[in-house]
N, C-alpha and C positions, 0 to 999 in steps of 0.2 A: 421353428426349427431352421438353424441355418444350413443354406446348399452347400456353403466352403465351411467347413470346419476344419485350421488346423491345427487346431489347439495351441497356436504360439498365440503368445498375449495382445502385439501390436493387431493381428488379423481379430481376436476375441474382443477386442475395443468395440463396444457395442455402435457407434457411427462408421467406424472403419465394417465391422460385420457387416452393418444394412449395407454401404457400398458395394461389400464386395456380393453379396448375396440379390442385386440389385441390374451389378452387371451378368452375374450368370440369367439371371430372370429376362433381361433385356437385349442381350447380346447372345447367349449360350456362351460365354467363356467361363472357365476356372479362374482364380486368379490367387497371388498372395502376397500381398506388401512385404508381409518377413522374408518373403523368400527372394523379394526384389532387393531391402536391404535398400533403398533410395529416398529420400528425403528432394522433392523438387521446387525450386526457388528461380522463378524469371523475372531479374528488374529490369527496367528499360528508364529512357529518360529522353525528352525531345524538348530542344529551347526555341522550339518554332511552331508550336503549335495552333491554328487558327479558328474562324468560323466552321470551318470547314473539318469532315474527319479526316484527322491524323493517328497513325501509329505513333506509341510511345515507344520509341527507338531514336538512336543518334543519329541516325543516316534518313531523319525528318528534315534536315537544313536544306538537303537534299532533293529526294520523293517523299510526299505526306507516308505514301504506303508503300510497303515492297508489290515488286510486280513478280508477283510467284512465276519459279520453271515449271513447264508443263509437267506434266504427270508421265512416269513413266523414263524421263528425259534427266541428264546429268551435266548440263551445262556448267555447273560453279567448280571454277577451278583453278583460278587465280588469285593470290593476295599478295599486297604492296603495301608502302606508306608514302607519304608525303613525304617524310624526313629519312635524308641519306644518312641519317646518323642512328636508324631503328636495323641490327644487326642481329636481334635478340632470335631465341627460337620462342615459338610460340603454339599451342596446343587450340587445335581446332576442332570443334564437334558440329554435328550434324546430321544428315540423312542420304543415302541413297533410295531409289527409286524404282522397282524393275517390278513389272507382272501386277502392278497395282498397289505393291505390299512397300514401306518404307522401313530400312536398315540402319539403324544409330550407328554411327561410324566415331570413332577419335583419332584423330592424326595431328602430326606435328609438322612445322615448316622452319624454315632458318630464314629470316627475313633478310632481305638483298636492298636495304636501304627504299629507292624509288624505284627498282628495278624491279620487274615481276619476275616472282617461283610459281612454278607451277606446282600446283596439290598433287599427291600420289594416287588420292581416291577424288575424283570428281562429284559434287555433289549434288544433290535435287533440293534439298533446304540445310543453310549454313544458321546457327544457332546460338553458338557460343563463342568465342575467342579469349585468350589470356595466355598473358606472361606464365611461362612453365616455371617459373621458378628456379630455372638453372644458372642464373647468372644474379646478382643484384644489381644491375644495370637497366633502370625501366625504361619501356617505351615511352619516345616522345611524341612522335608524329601521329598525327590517324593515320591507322590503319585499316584498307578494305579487301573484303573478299567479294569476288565479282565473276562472274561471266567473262573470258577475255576480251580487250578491249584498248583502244586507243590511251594513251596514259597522256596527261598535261602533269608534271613535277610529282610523277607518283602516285597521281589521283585517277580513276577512270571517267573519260569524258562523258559516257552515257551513265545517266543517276539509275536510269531503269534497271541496268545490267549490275549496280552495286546490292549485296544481300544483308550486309554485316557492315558494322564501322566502327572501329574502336577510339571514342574519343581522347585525343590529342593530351598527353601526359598520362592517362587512365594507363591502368594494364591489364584490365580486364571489357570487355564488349557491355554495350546498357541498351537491351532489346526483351521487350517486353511481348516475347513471341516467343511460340515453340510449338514443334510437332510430335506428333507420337508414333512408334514405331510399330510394325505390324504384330509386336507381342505385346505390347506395355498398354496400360491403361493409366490415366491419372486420376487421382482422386482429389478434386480440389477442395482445399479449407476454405479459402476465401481469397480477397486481391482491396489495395490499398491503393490510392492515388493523392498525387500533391500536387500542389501550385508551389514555384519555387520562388515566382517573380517576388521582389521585394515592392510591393504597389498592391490598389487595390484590383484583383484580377480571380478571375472565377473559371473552372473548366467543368462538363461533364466528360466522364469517362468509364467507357462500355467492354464487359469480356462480352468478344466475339469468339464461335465457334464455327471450323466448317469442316464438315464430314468429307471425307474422302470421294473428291467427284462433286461437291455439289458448292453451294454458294456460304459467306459468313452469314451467320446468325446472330441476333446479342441474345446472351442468357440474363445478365443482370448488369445495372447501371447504378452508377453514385456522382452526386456534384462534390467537387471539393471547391476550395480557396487557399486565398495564401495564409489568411488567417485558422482552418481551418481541415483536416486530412478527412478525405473521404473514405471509408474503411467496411468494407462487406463481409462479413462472418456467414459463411451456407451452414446450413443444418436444414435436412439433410445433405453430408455432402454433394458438389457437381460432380461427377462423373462426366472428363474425356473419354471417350472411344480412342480405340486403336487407329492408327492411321489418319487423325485428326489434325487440323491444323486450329492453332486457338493464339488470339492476340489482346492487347489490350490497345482500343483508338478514344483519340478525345478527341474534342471539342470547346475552343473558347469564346470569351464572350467576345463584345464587338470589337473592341480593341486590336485582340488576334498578337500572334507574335508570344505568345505566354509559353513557360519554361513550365513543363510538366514532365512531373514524374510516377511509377507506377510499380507496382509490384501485384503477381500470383505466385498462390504457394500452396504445396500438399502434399501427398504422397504418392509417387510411380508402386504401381500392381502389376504383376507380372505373369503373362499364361502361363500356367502350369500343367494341364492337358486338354 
């Protein structure tokens, strides 16, 4: 007998059912993907990849891995580009912070070339970025959002203090990270990795998981190659918690320097009482 029954079809999907019937058993929440209405999709990609773990994010040229804002704390609040010729507006997602509990935020900026704007809502994890669409005018420069900070030609000098970086012509961010908010749960399908070097070149690459307050975990791993995509299918699905922070790091062979790419993917559940 399932605990959520709400008779829409996507929630009656017998793997979606055991998830959501899974979290209430484990958690006590409600939940209901129909009612959430979100389909969730994080790619990242990093052309630096080493022996060592790295986040599959763009801003790995940089720091292998972000250095999370403390809990609680709303430090991220600046974004810029390298190139004074990036005027676009641009739509920024992410999280605030207060009491424990993480709040999905969406806001927009009008970027000021190399010049930093300041964000309207400050935030605790920066997640997503991309061209709005308002103009057919794409961005050229990277652009980053960051903790405020010294700038050299639009860049901020501390890599620490960088959370987000949108590679240089892209118009949208390649960050193979994301948090969840203190109502949403995610239900992972699965997550895919690549080698993109043209040579022969090998990575393994890990979803990490970390509960609210406490340290990353890995749930499951795959090697890939450049000959090769590594591809994980969960049944049953993962299950994110609320308030989770979840990434994808690799690892390459001796060589190091490997251009790796990554994707997770599933569906956001939403509390419902």
């Amino acid at each position: 007998m399932s605990f959520r029954n709400t008779g829409e079809p996507i929630d009656m999907e017998p793997s979606i059912n055991y998830a959501i019937d899974r979290i209430y058993k484990d958690y006590g929440d409600r939940v209901s993907v129909y009612q959430k209405g979100k389909q969730l999709l994080k790619f990242g990609r990093n052309t630096s990849v080493t022996t060592s773990e790295s986040t599959i994010w763009h801003t790995g040229k940089y720091a292998a891995n972000e250095t999370y804002a403390a809990d609680n704390t709303n430090p991220i609040d600046t974004i810029s580009s390298n190139s004074a010729d990036d005027t676009e507006v641009v739509s920024i997602e992410g999280h605030t912070m207060t009491g424990g509990n993480k709040t999905f935020v969406v806001q927009t900026a009008t970027l000021q070339g190399q010049n930093k704007v300041t964000l309207n809502t400050p935030l605790n994890r920066c997640t997503r970025v991309a061209h709005n669409g308002g103009s057919a005018t794409n961005l050229v420069g990277e652009v980053y959002v960051y903790e405020d900070d010294d700038l050299t030609a639009g860049k901020p000098d501390t890599a620490a203090k960088i959370h987000l970086t949108v590679r240089a012509g892209q118009n949208q961010s390649e960050k193979a990270s994301t948090s969840l908010s203190s109502v949403d749960y995610w239900i992972v399908t699965g997550f895919r990795a690549s080698v993109l070097t043209k040579a022969s070149a090998f990575a393994d690459v890990t979803l990490q998981v970390r509960l609210s307050g406490g340290v990353f975990r890995p749930q499951e791993d795959v090697a890939c190659s450049n000959a090769h995509n590594g591809v994980i299918v969960f049944h049953p699905y993962l299950v994110i918690p609320k308030n989770a922070d979840v990434r994808l790091v690799g690892k390459s062979d001796a060589a190091g320097g490997r251009d790796v790419s990554g994707s997770i993917y599933g569906y956001l559940a939403k509390i419902t009482d």
